[in-house]
N, CA and C of each residue as an Amber inpcrd file, in Angstrom:
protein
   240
  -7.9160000   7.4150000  -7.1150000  -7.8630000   6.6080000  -5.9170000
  -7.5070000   7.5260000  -4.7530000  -8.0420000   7.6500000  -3.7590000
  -8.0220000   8.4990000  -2.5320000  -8.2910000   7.5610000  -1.4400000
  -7.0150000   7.5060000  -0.4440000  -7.1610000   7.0770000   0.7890000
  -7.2890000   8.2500000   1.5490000  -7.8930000   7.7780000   3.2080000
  -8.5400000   8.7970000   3.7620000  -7.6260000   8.2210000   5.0810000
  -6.6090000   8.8240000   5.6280000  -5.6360000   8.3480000   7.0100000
  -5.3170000   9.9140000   7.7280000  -5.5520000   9.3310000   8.6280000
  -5.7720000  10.6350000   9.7730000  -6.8620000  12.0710000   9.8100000
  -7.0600000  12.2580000   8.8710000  -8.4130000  13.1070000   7.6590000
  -7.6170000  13.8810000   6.6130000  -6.0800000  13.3140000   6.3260000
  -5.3400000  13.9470000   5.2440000  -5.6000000  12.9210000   4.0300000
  -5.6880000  13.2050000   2.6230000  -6.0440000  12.4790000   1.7690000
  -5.0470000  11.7660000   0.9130000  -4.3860000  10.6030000   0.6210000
  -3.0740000  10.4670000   0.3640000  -3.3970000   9.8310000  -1.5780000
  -3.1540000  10.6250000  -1.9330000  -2.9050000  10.7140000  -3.6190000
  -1.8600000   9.9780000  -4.2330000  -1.6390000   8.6110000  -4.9650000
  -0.6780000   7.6550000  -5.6620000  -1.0070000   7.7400000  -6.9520000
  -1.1260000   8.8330000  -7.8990000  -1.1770000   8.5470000  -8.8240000
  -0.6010000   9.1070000 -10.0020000   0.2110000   8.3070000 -11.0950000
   1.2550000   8.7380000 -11.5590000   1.5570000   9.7680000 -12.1740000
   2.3450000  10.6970000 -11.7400000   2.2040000  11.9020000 -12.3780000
   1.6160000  13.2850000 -11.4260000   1.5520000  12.7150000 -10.3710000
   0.8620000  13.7150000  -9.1790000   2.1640000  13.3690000  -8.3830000
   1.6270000  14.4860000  -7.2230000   2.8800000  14.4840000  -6.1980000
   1.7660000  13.9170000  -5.0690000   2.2400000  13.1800000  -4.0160000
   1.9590000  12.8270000  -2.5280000   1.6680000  13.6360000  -1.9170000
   0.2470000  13.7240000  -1.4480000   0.1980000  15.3910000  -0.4930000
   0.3830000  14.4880000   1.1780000   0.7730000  15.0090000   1.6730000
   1.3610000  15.0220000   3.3390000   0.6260000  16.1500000   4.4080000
  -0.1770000  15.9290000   4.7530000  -0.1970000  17.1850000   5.7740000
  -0.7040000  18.3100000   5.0230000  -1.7130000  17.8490000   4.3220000
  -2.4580000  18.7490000   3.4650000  -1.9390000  19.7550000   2.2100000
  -0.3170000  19.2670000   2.0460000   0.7480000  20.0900000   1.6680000
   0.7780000  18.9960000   0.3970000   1.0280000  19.3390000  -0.8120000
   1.9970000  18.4900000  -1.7010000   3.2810000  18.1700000  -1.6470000
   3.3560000  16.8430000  -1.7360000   4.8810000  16.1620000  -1.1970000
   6.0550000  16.7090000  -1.9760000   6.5160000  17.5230000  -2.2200000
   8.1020000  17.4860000  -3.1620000   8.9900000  16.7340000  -2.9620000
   9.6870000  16.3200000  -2.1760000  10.5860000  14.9370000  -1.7710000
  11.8620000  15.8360000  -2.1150000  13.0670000  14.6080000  -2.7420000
  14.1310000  15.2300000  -2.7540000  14.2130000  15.7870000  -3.9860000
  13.2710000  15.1310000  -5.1640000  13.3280000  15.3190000  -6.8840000
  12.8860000  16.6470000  -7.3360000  12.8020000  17.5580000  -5.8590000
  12.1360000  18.9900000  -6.5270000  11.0850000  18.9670000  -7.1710000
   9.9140000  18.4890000  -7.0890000   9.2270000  18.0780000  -7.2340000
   8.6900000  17.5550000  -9.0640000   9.7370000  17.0860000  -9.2800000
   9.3430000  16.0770000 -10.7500000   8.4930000  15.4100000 -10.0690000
   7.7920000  14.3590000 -11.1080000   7.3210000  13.4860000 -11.2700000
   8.3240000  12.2650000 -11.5560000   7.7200000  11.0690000 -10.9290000
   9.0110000   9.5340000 -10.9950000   9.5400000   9.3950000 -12.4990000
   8.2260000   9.3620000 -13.6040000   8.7530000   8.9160000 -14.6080000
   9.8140000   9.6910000 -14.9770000   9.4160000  10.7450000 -15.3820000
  10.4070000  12.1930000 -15.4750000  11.6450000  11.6830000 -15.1770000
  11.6290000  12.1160000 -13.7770000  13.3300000  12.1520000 -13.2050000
  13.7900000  10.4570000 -13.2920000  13.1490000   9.6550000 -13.5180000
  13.8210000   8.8100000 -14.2400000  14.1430000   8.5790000 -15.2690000
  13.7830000   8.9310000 -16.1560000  14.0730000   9.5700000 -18.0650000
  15.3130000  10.3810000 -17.7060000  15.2460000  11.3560000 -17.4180000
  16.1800000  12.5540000 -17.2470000  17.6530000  11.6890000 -16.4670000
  17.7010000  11.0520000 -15.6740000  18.5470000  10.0300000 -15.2660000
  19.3110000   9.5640000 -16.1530000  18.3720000   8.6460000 -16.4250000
  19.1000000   7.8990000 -17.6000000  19.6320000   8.6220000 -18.8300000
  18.7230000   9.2430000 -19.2370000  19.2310000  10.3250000 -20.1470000
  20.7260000  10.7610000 -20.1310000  21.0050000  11.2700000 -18.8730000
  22.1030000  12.0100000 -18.0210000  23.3440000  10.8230000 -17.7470000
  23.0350000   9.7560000 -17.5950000  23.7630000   8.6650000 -17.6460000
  24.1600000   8.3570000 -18.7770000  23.5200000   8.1940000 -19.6290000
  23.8430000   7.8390000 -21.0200000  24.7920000   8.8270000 -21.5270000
  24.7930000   9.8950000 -21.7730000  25.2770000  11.0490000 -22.2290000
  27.2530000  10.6140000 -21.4350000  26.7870000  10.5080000 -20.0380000
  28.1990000  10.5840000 -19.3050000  29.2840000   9.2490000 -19.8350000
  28.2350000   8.1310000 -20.1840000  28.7460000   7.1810000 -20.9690000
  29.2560000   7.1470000 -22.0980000  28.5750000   7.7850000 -23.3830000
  29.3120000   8.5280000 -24.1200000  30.0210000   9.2080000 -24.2080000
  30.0570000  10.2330000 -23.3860000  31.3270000  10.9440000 -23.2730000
  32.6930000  10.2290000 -22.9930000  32.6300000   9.2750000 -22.0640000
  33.1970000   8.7390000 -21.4110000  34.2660000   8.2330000 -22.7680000
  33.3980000   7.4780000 -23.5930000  34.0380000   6.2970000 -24.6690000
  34.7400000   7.2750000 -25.8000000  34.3110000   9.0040000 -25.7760000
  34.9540000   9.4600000 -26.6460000  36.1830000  10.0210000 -25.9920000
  35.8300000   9.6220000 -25.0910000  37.5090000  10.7770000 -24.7680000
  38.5000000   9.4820000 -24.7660000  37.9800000   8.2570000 -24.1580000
  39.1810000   6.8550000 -24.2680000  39.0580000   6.6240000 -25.4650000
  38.1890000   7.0810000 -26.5610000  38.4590000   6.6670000 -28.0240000
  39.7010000   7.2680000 -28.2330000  39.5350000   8.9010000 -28.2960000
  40.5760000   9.9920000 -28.3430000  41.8070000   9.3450000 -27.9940000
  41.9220000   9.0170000 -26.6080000  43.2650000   8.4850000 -26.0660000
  43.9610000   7.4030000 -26.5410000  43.5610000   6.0660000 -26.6900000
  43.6520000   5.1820000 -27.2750000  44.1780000   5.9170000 -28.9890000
  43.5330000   6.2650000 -29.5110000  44.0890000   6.9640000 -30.7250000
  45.6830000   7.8260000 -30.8590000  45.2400000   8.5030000 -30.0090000
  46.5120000   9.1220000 -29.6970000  47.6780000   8.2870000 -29.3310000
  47.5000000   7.1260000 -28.6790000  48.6150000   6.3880000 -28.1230000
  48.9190000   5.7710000 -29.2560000  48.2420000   5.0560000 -30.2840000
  48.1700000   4.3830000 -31.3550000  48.9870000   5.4060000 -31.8260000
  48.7760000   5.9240000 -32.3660000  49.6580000   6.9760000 -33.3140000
  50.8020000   7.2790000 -32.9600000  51.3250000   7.4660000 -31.5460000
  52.5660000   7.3540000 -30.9070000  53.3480000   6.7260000 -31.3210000
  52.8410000   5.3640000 -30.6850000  53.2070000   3.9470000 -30.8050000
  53.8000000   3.7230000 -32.5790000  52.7650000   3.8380000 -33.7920000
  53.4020000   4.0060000 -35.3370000  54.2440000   5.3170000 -35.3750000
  54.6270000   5.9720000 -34.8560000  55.8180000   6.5960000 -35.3460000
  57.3230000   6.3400000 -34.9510000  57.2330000   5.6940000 -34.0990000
  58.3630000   5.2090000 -33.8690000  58.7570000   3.6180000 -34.3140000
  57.9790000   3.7200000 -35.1990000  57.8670000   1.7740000 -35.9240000
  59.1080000   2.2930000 -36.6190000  59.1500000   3.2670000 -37.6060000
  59.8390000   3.4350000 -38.7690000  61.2990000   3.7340000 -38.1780000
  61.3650000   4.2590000 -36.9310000  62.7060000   5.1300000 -36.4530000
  63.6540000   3.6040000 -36.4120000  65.0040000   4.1160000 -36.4890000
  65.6280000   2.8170000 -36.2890000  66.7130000   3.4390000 -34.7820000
  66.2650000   3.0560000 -33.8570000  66.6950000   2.3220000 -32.6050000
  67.3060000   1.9190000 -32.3340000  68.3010000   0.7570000 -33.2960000
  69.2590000   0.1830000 -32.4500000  70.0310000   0.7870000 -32.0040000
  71.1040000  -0.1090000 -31.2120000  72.4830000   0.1110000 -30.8150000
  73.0540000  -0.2210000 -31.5270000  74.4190000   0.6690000 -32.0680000
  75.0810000  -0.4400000 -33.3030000  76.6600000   0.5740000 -32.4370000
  77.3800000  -0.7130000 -33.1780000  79.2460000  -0.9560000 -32.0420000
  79.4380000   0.4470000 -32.8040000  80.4430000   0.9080000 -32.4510000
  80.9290000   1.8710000 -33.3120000  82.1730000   1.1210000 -33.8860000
């Protein structure tokens, strides 16, 4: 599909870049392609999400384990 605006030819098709001014468009994505840098996104998201749940797994664990060692200690106050 080729539109014809101003006599520059404007290219939409997936997996190509936008030419502008007779130039190919790179944009801000360095010039990936949409699907791409949206895979890679998510990808990259996902990963940070996981990470995320192992380190509050970690913590949570750790506190847990805190928390049972001092079940057994005996604490009170007692009169003398």
């Amino acid at each position: 599909m080729a539109l014809v605006v101003a006599g520059h030819p404007l290219v939409g098709v997936l997996g190509r870049g936008l030419v502008v001014g007779g130039r190919p468009y790179m944009g801000a994505s360095r010039g990936w392609p949409p699907l791409v840098l949206t895979t890679f996104t998510a990808k990259m998201q996902q990963e940070r999400v996981e990470r995320f749940y192992a380190i509050q797994s970690h913590h949570t664990q750790f506190k847990t384990n805190l928390s049972h060692e001092n079940i057994g200690s005996d604490t009170t106050v007692r009169k003398p």
